[in-house]
N, C-alpha and C positions, 0 to 999 in steps of 0.2 A: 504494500500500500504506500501512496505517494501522498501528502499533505502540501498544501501550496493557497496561495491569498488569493481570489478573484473577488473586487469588489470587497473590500474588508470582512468579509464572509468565505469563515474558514471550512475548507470541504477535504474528505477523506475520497480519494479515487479510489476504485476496486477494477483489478484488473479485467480486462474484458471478457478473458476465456474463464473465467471464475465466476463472472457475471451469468454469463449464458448459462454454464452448468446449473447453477441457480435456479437461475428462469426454469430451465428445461424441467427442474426438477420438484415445478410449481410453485416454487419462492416468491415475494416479488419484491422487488429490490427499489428504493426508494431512498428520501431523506429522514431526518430524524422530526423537522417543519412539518413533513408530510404524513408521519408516520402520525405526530401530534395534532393532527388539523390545524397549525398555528396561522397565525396571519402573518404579512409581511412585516407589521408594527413589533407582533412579539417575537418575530424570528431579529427583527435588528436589535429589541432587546434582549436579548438572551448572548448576541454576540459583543452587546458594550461590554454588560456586565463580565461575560469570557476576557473581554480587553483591558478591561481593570482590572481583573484578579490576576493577568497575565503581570500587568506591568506595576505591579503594588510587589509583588513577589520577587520580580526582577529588583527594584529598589532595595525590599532588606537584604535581599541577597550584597546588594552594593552595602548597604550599611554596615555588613558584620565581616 
């Protein structure tokens, strides 16, 4: 799995030949937004909140 930013919205890739066996094997592969019915408002909240806890943790790590 490859982790990467599009749009300040952070997303897990699954490789493709992984994906399909999935599918195939009546999975269905989606997000986590999706999975949650969220809306676009609480999907950007749920990612501030991931970006502050990201960079709150990065600072005491500089503190100590």
């Amino acid at each position: 799995m490859r982790q990467y930013d599009d749009l300040n919205v952070t997303k897990i890739c699954m490789e493709q030949s992984k994906r399909e066996r999935l599918e195939a094997s009546g999975w269905k592969v989606g997000t986590v937004a999706e999975f949650l019915e969220m809306t676009s408002e609480e999907t950007a909240l749920v990612e501030i909140k991931l970006a502050l806890s990201r960079s709150l943790k990065e600072r005491r790590q500089k503190l100590l």
